[in-house]
C-alpha positions, 0 to 999 in steps of 0.5 A, a space after each residue: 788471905 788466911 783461913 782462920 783470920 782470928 787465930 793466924 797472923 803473917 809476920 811481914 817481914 818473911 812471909 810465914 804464918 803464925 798462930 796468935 791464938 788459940 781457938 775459942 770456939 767451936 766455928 775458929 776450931 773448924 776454921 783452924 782444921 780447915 787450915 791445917 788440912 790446906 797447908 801445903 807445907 804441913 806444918 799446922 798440927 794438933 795435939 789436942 788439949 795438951 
């Protein structure tokens, strides 16, 4: 089950994960932190409002 159900989506076919969009608010941008912060691989990052 993904963090941020809203945000990450799974490709079927190889297992990873995606962003398929952008948080929009306040309560998806925490989500999105908690599944950066729980990544095991460390591949969710921020740039911030780049």
């Amino acid at each position: 089950m993904l963090t941020a159900p809203k945000n990450f989506s799974m490709h079927e076919e190889d297992g990873h994960a995606f962003v398929a969009r952008q948080p929009e608010t306040p309560e998806e941008e925490a989500l999105c932190k908690e599944a950066m912060e729980g990544c095991p691989v460390e591949a969710i990052g921020n740039d911030g409002d780049q």
